[in-house]
N, C-alpha and C positions, 0 to 999 in steps of 0.2 A: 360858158366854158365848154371848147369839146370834148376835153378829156373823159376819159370812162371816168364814173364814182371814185374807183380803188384809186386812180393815179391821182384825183382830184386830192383826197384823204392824202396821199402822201406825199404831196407838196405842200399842204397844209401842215403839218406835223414835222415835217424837215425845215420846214421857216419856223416853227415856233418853236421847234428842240433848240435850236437853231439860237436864237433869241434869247430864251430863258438864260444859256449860259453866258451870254456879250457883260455880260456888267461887271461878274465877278473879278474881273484882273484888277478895273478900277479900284472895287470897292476892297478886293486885298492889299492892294500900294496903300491905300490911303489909309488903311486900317494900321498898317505896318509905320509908314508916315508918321500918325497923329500915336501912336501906342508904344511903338519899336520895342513890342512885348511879341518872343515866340510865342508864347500861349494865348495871348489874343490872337493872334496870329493863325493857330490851328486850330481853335474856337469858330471863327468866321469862316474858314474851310471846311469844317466839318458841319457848319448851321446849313451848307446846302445840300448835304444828304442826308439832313436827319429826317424833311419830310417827306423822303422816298420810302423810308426804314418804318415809320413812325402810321405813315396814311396810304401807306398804295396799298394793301387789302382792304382797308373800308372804300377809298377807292374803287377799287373795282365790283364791289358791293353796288356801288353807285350807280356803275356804269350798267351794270343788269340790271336793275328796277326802273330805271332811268332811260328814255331815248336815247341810242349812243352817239348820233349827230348835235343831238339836240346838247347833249354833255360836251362836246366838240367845240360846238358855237359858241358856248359861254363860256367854257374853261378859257379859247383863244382870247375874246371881249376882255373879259376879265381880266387878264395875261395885260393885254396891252395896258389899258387901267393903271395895273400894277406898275408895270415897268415905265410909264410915262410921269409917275406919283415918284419912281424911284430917280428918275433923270433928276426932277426937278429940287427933290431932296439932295441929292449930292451937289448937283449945282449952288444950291444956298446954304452949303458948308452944315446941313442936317445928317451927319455921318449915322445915327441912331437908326434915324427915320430913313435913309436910303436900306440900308442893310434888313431891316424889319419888313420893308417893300419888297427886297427882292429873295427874302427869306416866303414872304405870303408869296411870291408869284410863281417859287418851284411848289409847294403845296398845291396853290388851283392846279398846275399843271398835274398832278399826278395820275389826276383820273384819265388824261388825256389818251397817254398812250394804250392801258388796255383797253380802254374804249375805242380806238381805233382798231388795233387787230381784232377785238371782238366781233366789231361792225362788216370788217371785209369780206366774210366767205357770203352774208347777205347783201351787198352792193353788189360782188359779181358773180351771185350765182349763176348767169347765164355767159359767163365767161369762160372761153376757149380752158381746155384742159392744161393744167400747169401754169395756168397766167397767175392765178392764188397764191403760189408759192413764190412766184416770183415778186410778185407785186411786197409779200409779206417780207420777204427777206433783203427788199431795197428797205423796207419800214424800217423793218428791226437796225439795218444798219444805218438808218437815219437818226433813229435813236442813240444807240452808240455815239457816233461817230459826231453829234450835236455837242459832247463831254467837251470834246478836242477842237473842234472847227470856232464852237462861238468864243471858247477863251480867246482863241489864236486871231480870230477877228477884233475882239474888243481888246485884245493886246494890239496891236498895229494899230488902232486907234486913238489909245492912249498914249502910245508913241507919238502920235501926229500930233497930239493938243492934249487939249483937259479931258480929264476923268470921263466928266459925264457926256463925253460927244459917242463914245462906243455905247453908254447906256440909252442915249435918246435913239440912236441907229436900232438899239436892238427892240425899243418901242413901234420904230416906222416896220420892221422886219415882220414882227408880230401882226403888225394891222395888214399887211400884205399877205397875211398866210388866210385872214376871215374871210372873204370873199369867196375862194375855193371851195368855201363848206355850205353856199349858200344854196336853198334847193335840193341838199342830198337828205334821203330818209333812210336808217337804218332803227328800226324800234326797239325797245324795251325788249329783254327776253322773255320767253312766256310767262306768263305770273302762276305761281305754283301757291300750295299752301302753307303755314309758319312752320308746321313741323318736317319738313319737307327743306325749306330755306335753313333752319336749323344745322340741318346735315350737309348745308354744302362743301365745307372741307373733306368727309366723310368720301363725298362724292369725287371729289378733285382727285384726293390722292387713289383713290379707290379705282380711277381711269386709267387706261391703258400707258405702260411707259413716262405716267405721268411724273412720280417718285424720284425715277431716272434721269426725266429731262430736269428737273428742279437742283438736283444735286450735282448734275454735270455743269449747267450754270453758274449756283454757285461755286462750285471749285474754281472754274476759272476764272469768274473775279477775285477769288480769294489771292489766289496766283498771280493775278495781272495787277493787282493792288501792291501785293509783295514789291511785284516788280516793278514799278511803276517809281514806288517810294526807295528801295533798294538801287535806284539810275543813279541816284544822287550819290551814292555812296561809291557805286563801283567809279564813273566817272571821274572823282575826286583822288580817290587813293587808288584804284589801281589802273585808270588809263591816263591819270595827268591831265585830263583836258578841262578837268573844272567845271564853270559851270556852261561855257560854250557846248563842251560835250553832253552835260547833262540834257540842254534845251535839245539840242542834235538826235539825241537817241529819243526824248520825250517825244516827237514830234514825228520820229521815225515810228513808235511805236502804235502811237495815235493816230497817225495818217495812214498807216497800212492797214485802217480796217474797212477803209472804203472800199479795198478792192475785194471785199466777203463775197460779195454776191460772183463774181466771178471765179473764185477760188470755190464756192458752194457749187460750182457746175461738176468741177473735179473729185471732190471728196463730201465724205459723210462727218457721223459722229464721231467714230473712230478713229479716220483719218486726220480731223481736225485736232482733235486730242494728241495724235502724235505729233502732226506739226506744229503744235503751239509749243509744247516741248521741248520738242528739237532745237526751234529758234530760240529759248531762252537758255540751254544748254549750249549750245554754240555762241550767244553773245555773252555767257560768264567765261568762255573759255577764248575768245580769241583780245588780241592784244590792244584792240583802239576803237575808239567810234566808230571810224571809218568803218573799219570790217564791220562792224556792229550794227550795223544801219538797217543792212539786207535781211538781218535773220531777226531782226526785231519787228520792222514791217511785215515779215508773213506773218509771224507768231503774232500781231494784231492782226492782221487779218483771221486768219485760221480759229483765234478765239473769237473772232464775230460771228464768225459759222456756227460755232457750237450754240450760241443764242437763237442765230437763225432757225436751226434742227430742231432746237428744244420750243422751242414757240410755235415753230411747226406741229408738236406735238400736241400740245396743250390746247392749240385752236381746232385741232382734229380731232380731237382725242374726249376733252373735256364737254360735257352738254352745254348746250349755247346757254342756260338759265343759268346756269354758272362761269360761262367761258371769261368774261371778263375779270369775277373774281379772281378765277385761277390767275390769270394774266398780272393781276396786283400783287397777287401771293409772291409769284415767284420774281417779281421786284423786289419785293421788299426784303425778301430772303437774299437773294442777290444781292440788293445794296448794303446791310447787314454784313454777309460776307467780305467785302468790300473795306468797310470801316474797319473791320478785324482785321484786314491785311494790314491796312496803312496804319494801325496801332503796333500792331509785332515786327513789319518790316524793320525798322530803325533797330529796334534791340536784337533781331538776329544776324544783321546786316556787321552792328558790332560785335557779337560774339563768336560767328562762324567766318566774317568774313564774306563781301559780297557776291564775288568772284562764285565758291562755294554753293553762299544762297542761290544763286541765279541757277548753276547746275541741278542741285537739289531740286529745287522747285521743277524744273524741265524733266529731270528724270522721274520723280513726283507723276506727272501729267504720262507720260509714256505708259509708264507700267499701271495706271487707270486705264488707258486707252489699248495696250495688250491684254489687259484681262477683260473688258468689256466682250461679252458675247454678243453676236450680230441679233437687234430685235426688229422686231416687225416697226412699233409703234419711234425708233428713234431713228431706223432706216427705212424714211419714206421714199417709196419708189417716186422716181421722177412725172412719171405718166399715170400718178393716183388722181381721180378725177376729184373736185373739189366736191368735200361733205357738202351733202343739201342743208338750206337751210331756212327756218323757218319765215314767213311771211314779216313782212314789219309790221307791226302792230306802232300807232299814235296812243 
């Protein structure tokens, strides 16, 4: 492989975000199919973020006592594993047994991701200034952006055929993401002592900005969950287009977060906070999808910045003997926030009125991001030279 370490990791990690999520459209049609129960129905949808909520701080526990390539390699191994056990399951009408598969195979994945951003400021410590950042913030939106890309792949595949031809693809995807990690070393972070390991939340929040990037996160998935689940609503009753429009703006909102990294040249924390805002205040206010599209796609984007920022933080900010914890932490707080939206979305959606919701929630976001004072640790200068970092340790 030519690639540098960092870009290696994050090809690796964008095929297997990538992956994890291919199977779910199957295995919700068919859940809906064989059930034609809503609450089986939101039961299956919710089992794939429960172990984000549930295992990404022991997770990232993991990933620092642990080699973090070496947690890499096997989360990916394993991943395939799973997801090759879950094709063959739904193929022989094992509806239980497919869904319990691809329930195990978001779990192994959890440690992945902070184990990756953990690992990068040591892969390219000898990396040009600012390539850190960037490298981190194609990650983070590969993460994201894995939510929307692998449903929308194994939908168009289950379009074409049966169920399990999107989950067998998203086996081959996986097995093509292992190789990229083979030969890389990123070690364990330094081994400290139990009372010491005790205090690592202590330590987390106790870090610079870190408080602030955790909570700026969560807001926004709290917000993008609202909204997210609140499309169906405004779509229906107040632009008519049903659920063409629903899929229109989902898809608008999901897809404009790829352009983060591009949008993160222009603006900060701040900024991102008011554009996420803006665009959800403007898509409860104007008349139709259509208009709708454009101010939905920034406001994904714009809220994948704030991820990028805040993880920025965390990986600068926080001691490498804990970085990857941190990194679980504020997963799982995030996903967490997440779940809360998509439970209160639907009852406020009918009580206030979508249209409403959507402004509220945007003006919500604004007056966060106008009271926010400019800090050091969440407005990282572009030209910060990447934190040293320590030796790999086997």
């Amino acid at each position: 492989m030519n690639l540098s370490p960092g870009l290696r990791v994050l090809v690796s990690h964008a095929l297997c975000a990538t992956a994890v999520s291919m199977p779910w459209p199957a295995l919700l049609a068919q859940v809906w199919s064989e059930s034609g129960s809503d609450a089986w129905l939101g039961a299956a949808g919710a089992a794939r973020m429960l172990p984000y909520v549930v295992l990404s701080a022991a997770a990232g526990v993991l990933a620092d006592r642990v080699s973090r390539t070496r947690v890499l390699r096997w989360s990916t191994a394993v991943r395939v594993a799973l997801l090759t056990g879950c094709a063959a399951a739904l193929g022989t009408d094992h509806l239980g047994v497919a869904l319990v598969l691809a329930v195990l195979t978001v779990a192994v994945g959890t440690p992945a991701y902070p184990a990756a951003v953990a690992a990068l400021p040591t892969l390219m410590r000898s990396a040009p200034s600012g390539q850190l950042r960037q490298v981190t913030n194609l990650l983070v939106t590969a993460e994201v952006t894995g939510f929307v890309v692998g449903p929308a792949l194994g939908g168009v595949l289950l379009g074409l055929g049966h169920g399990e031809w999107g989950v067998w693809a998203a086996a081959g995807l996986a097995a093509l993401a292992w190789p990229w990690l083979i030969g890389l070393r990123a070690g364990r972070a330094i081994t400290i002592g139990a009372d010491a390991q005790r205090g690592r939340l202590r330590t987390v929040l106790g870090s610079p900005g870190v408080r602030r990037a955790i909570a700026m996160v969560a807001l926004v998935n709290l917000t993008e969950s609202v909204a997210s689940i609140a499309l169906l609503n405004l779509s229906h009753q107040a632009w008519g287009s049903g659920d063409r429009g629903f899929g229109m703006a989902t898809a608008a909102l999901g897809f404009g977060s790829l352009a983060a990294p591009l949008l993160g040249l222009l603006i900060r924390l701040r900024g991102s906070l008011l554009v996420t805002g803006g665009g959800f205040a403007v898509a409860g206010l104007v008349p139709g999808v259509a208009a709708a599209v454009g101010p939905l796609a920034v406001a994904g984007a714009a809220g994948t910045v704030v991820e990028c920022v805040s993880t920025e933080v965390l990986q600068r900010s926080v001691p490498d003997r804990v970085r990857a914890f941190s990194l679980g932490l504020a997963d799982s707080v995030m996903v967490s926030a997440a779940m809360l939206g998509a439970l209160v979305a639907p009852h406020l959606a009918s009580l206030i009125g979508a249209p409403t919701l959507f402004v509220m929630t945007g003006l919500t976001l604004i007056a966060v991001g106008i009271s926010r004072s400019r800090s050091r640790a969440a407005e990282l200068p572009v030209d910060q030279p990447n934190t040293p970092a320590p030796s790999p340790t086997r």
